[in-house]
N, C-alpha and C positions, 0 to 999 in steps of 0.2 A: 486654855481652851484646846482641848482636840481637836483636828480634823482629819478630812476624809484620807489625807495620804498617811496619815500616822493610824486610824482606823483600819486602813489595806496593809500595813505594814505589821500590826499586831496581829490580823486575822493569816496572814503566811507564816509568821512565827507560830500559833496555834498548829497549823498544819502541818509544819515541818515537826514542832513536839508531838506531836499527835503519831508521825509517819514512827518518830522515832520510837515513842513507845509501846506500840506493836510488832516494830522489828527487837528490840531488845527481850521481850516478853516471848516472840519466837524462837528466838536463840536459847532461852532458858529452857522451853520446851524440849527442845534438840540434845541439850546437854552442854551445849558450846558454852564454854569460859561462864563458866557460873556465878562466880563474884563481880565479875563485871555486868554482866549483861543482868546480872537480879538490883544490883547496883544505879544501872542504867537506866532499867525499864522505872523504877521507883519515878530515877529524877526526871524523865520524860513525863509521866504521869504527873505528876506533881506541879511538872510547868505549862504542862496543858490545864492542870483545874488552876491555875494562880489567874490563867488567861480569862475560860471559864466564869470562876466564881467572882472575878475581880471587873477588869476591864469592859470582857466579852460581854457581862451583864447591860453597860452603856447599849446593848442592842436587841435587850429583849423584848422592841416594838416592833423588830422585824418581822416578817411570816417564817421567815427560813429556821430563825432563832429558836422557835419551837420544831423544829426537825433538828437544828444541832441537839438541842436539849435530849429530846426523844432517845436519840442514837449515841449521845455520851453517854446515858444512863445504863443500856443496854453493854456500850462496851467495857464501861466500870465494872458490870456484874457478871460479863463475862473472865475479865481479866480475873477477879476475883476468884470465881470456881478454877481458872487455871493457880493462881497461885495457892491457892486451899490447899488442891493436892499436892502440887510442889514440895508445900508448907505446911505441911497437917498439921505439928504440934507451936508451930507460932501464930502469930496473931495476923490477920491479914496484912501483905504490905510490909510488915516486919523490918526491919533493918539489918538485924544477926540475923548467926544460925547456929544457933546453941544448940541443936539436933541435928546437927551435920548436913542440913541442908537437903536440895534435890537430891543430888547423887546417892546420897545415904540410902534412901529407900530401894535402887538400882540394886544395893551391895547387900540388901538386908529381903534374905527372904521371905520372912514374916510378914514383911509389906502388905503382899499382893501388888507386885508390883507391873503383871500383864493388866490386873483389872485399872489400874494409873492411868498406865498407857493409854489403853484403851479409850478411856475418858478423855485422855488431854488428845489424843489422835484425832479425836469427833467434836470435843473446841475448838481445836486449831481451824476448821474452816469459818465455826462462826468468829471467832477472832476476824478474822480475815474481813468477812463479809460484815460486821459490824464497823471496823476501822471504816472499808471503801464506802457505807453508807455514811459515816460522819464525814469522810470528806468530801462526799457529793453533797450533803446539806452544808457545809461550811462553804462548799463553794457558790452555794446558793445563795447565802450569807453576803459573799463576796463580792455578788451581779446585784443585788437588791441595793448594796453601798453606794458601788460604782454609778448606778442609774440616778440614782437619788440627789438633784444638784445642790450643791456645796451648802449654798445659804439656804435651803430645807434641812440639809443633815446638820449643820447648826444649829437650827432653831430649837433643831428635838430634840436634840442631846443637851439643850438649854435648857428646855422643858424638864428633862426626865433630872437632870442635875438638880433644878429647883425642888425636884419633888422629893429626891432624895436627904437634902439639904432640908427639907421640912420633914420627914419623919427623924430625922437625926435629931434634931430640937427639940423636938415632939417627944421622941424618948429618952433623951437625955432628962429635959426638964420636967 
């Protein structure tokens, strides 16, 4: 059974992967150490939706849960148009760079590589302003927890566990 300290303790690690994959994802921007920081932002990402799609779900009775929701989605498709251009000829997210990556486009005139620029110059604030909105609504997440006493935040998460426990049955059998 979970509770509410391991509930505050997952919802900070979210935050900190969250913090992390916007900074990673801005260093890409910049140019800065490219395999690390394209590297980095992936695994930030990744351990923010593990949080997300995994854990973070035990909480989507809260009101706030639908603002984190709202504003990961936003920063997903953010992040996505930045690495698009990064990564035009891979797949979003990608792992290699069998096309030589960001820098490649820098070195390759054909690009159009002011018109990149350009683009990623004028994501980079919604970047910004998209992460500071998840993390005001996560921290929203955070007060609705803490308020919530012990043996209620039990109970629901008792509730919401049984419910899930019965569609798993349900579509298994």
């Amino acid at each position: 059974m979970i509770d509410k300290r391991r509930i505050l303790e997952q919802l900070r690690a979210a935050k900190s992967a969250q913090i992390q994959w916007r900074a990673y994802t801005q260093a890409l921007v910049s140019g800065q150490e490219e395999d690390m920081a394209r590297t980095m932002a992936i695994q930030a990402r990744t351990k923010f939706g593990r949080w997300y799609y995994g854990s973070g779900q035990k909480l989507n009775m809260f009101d706030a849960f639908d603002k984190v929701s709202r504003h990961h989605k936003i920063m997903q498709e953010v992040n996505a148009r930045i690495f698009d251009l990064l990564y035009p000829e891979e797949e979003p997210f990608g792992a290699g760079k069998e096309n030589g990556g960001f820098l490649s486009w820098f070195r390759n005139p054909g690009r159009d590589m002011e018109k990149r620029r350009a683009e990623l110059e004028r994501l980079l604030p919604q970047l910004v302003e998209a992460s500071s909105e998840l993390m005001r609504s996560i921290d929203e997440l955070e007060v609705e927890v803490q308020e919530m006493p012990e043996r209620d935040l039990t109970a629901l998460l008792a509730e919401d566990h049984q419910h899930i426990d019965y569609e798993r049955n349900f579509l298994v059998n």
